[in-house]
N, C-alpha and C positions, 0 to 999 in steps of 0.2 A: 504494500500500500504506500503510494506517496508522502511524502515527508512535505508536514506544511509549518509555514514559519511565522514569524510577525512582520506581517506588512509597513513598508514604510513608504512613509506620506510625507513629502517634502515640497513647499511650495519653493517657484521658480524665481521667485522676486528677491528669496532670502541672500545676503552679501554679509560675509561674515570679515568681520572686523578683524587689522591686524595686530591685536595686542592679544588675541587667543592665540593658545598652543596651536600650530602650523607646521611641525614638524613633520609633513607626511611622509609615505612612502615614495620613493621614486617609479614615476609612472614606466620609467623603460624597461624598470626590472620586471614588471608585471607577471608578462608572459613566462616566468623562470618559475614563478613561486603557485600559478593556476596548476604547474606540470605535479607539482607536487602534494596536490589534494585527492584523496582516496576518492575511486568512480563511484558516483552512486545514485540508483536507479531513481529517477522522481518524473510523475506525469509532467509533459512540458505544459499542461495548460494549468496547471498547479502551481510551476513554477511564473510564471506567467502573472499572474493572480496574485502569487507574493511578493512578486515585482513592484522596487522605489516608482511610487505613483505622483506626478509632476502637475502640481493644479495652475492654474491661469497667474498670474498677476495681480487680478482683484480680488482670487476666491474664487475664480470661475475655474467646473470640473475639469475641465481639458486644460493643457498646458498652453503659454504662449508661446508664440511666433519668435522668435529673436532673432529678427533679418538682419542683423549688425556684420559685417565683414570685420570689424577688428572693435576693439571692448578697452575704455581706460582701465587708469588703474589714481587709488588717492594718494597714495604716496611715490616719490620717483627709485625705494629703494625696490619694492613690489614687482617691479618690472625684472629688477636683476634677476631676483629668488624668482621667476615665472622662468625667465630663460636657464636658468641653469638647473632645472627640473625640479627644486625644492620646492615650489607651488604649480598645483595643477588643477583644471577639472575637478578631481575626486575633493577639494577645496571648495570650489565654485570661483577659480580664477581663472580668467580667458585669455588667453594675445589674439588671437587672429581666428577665422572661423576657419579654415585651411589645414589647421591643427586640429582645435575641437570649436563645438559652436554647441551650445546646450539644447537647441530642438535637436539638432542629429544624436548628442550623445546621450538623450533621453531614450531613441532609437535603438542606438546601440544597447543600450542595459537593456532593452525590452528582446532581442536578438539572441545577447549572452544567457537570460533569464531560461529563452525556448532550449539554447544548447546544453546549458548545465556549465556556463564556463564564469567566468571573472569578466569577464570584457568581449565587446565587441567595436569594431572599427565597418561603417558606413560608408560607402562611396557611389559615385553617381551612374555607376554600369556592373554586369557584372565581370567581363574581360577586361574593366580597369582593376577589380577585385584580384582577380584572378593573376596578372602581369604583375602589379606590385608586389604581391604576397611569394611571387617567386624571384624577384628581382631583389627585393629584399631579403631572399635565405640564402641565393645562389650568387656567387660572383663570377666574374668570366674564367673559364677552364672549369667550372662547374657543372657538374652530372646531375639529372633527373631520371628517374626510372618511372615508368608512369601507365595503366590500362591502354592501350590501343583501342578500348572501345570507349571514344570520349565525347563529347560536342564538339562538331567541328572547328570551329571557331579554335575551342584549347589545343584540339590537336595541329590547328595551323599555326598557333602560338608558338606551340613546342616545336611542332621539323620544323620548320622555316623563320619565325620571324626572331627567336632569340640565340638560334645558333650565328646566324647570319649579323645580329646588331647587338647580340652582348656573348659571345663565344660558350653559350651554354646549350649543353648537346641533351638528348635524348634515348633514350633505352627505351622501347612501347612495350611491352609486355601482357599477357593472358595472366590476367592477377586469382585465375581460380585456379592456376596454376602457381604454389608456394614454391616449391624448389625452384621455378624457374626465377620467379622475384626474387630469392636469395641471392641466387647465382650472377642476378644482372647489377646487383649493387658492387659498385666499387669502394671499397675500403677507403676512406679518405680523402673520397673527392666525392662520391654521389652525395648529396646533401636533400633532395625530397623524392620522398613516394607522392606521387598523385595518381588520385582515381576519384570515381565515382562513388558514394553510394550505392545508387540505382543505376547503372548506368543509360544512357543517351545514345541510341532509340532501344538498344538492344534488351532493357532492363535487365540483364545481369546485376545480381545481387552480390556485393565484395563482402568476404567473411572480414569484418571490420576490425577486432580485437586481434584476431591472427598476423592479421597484415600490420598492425600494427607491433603486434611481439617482433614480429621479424624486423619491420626496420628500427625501430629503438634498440633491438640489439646488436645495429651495425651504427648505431649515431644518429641515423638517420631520423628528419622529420617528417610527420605524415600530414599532408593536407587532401581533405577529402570536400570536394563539393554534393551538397546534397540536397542542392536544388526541387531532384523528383520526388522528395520525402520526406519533407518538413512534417513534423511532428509525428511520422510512420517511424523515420530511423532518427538515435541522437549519438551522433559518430563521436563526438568530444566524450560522452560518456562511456564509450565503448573504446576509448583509449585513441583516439587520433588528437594534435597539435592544435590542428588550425582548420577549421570548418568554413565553406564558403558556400556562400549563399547569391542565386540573383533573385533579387527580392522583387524583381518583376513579377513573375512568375505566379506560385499559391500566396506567398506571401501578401503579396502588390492585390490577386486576383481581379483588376479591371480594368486589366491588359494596355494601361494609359499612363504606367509610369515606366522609367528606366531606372532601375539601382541593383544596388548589393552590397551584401556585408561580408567583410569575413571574419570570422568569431575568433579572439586571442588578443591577447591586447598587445600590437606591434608598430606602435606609435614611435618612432624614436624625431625629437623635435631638432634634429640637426644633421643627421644620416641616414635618417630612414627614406625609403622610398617611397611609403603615402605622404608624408612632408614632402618630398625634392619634386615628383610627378605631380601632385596633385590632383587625386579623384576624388573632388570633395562634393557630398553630396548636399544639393540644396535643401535650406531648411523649411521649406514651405515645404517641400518633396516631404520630409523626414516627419512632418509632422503629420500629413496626408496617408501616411505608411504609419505613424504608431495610434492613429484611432485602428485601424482596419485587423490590426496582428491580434486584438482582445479575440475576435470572434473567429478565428483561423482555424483553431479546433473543430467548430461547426461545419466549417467549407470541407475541411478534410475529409470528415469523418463519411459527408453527401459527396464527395467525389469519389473517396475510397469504394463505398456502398453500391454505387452507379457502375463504376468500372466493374468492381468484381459480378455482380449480376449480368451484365449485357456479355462481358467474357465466357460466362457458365453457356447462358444460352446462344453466344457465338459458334463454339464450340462442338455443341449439341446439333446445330444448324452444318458442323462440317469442314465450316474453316478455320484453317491455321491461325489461330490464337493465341499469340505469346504474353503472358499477365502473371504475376510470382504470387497472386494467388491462388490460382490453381494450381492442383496437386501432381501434377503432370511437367509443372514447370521446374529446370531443371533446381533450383536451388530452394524451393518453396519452404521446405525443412531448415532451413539455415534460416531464411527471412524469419519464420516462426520464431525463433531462439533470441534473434535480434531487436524483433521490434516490440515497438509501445500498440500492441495488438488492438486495443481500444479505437484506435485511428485506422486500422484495415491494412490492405495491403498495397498500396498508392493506386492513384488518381488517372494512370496511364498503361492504353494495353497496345498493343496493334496485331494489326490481319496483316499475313504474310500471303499478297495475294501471286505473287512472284515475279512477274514483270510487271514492269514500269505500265505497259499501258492498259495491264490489267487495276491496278489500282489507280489511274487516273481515271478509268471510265465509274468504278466503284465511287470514289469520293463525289464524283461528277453528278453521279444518282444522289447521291446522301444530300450535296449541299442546293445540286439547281430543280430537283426533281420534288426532293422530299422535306425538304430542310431539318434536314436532322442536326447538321454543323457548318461548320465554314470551313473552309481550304482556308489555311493559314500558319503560320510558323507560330511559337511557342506555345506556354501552357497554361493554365491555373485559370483561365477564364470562366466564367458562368456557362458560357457555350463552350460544347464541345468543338473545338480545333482537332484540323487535319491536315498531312504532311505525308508527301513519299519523301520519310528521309535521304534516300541515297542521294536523290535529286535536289533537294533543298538543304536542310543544318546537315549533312552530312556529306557535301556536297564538295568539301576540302579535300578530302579522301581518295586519293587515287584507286583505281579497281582493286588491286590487290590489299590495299588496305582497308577498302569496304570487306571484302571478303574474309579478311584476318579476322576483322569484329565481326561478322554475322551479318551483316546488312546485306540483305540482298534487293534486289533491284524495285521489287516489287513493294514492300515492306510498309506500308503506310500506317503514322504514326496519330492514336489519336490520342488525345487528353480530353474527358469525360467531362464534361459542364454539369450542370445542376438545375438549370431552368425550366421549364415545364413538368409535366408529370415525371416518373420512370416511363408507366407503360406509354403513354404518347409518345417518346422518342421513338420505344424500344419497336411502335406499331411506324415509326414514320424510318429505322432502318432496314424493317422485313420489307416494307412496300417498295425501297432503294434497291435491294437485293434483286429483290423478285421482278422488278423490270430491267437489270441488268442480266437475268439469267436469261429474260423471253429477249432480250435485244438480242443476245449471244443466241442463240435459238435460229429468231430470223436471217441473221448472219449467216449461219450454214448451211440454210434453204437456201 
């Protein structure tokens, strides 16, 4: 059963005076001392709920806006002790919002809260997330070892775009394969495992605690994105580093914002890469994003529910089905072991229809026929979205590297909305089906 705690309730307008004890911790160290807290298991909407609660300025329940780019200070020594790290945030001292800005790192602690960590750090994409948090562990001649089955985007991140402009190479690897991941770390120079969660489109489930035994006992840091399983998997719990998040996504759920966070606190205000880059997320975004995270639970649970139903009876109907809650899918028993089972088994299945213009004719019923969803890239929408990955976010991948991961040509990707009934969709994908099989029919008359 969940571990629940006392809630703290801090207004936003509160400025504490510099003649109190100020002695805090150093924010850079942060991330050294989260590594060293024993795992342990807590619902994330529990944790959520005991989450420091930020009210308005006058008393009003919602927090305020603080659109300031940079923040005084009343005395000129204040400013010293802010740059040399002996006053931070966890204070309620600002310099610039580029650093921190209080709507975002309201955010942030509502992020850290869902992962079970100490901190989180906000930015305004999630391949700004993604690039800093590796540019930041890795220096040049620096190793990555990493799933080959990834969203395109990272996997283009990784072969190409930081071998080539900061000399930091790549190892892809089959991560449901352990000895292999062993063997592809190099002693002294690999410096992160990345993978997935859930992986992207393939849903492959990464045995999390394992992967992580293994690279901590080469040095190595684990950073896992887990985008397709917010509140399904909690990888920081399960022993990974640094958790990333695009909170576009279930988080965001109305497919109208860009961001992401990644959970660990790796701020450094003079070397770090979210300082030097700068993906900093707007505070009106951040604020837009921490009403919406209270009810995330619920989104979940009606996406999780949708999916795994329409998969059973996909299934039943015949077609290639790939969903990690059914019991046929290869790791379904590992998913069991790992998640927070109250939230299902994520929000994302697909039909492997096998070529490309068999699942465009398919989606082509679904969305101009029947309107079951929309043709469109990402996820976490209230409508169900659709995508032949190979062809779209997967689309970085050369053939053979579609083929390493699983993706084959045909593979269309969808993410389960919530709007209308169940049975109305589920009556408006049979009618999609069923006039693309009579279309396919007349065809061969």
């Amino acid at each position: 059963m969940a571990e629940t705690g006392t809630r703290n309730v801090t207004f936003s307008s509160k400025r504490r005076n510099n003649s109190e004890d100020l002695n805090g911790e150093d924010l850079i160290l942060a991330k050294k001392s989260m590594l060293s807290a024993p795992p342990r298991w807590e619902d994330p909407a529990a944790a959520l709920a005991g989450a420091r609660h930020e009210f308005g300025e006058h008393g009003g329940v919602n927090m305020s806006i603080e659109a300031s780019a940079t923040f005084t200070v009343m005395e000129p020594e204040t400013m010293r002790r802010m740059f040399s790290g002996e006053l931070g945030p966890d204070r309620d001292f600002f310099i610039y919002s580029r650093h921190f800005n209080p709507t975002v790192l309201n955010l942030g602690r509502q992020m850290a809260a869902l992962e079970g960590t100490e901190a989180a750090y906000c930015t305004a994409s999630g391949m700004s997330a993604i690039s800093s948090v590796l540019m930041q562990l890795c220096s040049s001649g620096g190793h990555v070892v990493a799933s080959r089955s990834l969203y395109g985007g990272t996997h283009a991140l990784l072969s190409h775009f930081l071998p080539r402009a900061c000399n930091i190479t790549t190892t892809f690897v089959d991560v449901r394969d352990h000895d292999g991941v062993r063997e592809a770390m190099v002693e002294g120079r690999t410096k992160v495992l990345y993978f997935e969660a859930m992986s992207n489109p393939t849903l492959t489930i990464a045995n999390v605690p394992q992967l992580c035994r293994i690279a901590h006992d080469k040095g190595v840091v684990v950073v896992v994105d887990n985008t397709f399983a917010p509140m399904v998997l909690s990888p920081a719990r399960l022993g990974a580093d640094v958790v990333v998040h695009s909170i576009s996504k279930y988080i965001s759920g109305g497919a109208d914002i860009i961001a992401a966070s990644l959970v660990n606190s790796m701020m450094d205000l003079h070397q770090g890469a979210l300082m030097l880059l700068g993906p900093t997320m707007n505070p009106k975004v951040a604020f837009e994003l921490s009403e919406r995270i209270p009810h995330l639970g619920l989104r979940m649970k009606e996406h999780c529910h949708r999916a795994f139903v329409y998969a059973t009876r996909m299934k039943k109907l015949g077609l290639k089905v790939i969903y990690p809650g059914l019991e046929d899918h290869p790791q379904h028993g590992l998913l069991k072991t790992l998640a927070n089972l109250a939230y299902g088994y994520g929000g994302i299945l697909c039909v492997d229809m096998e070529t490309e213009e068999r699942a465009n004719r398919l989606m082509n019923h679904l969305q101009n026929c029947t309107q079951f969803g929309f043709m469109a890239v990402s996820l976490g929408y209230y409508e169900t979205l659709m995508s032949c990955s190979g062809s779209s976010t997967s689309s970085e991948l050369n053939a053979e590297e579609k083929s390493l991961a699983g993706i084959s040509p045909g593979l269309v990707r969808m993410s389960i909305g919530y709007s209308g009934t169940l049975e109305q969709r589920w009556a408006q994908f049979e009618k999609a089906l069923s006039r693309m099989q009579d279309t396919l029919l007349l065809n061969k008359n």
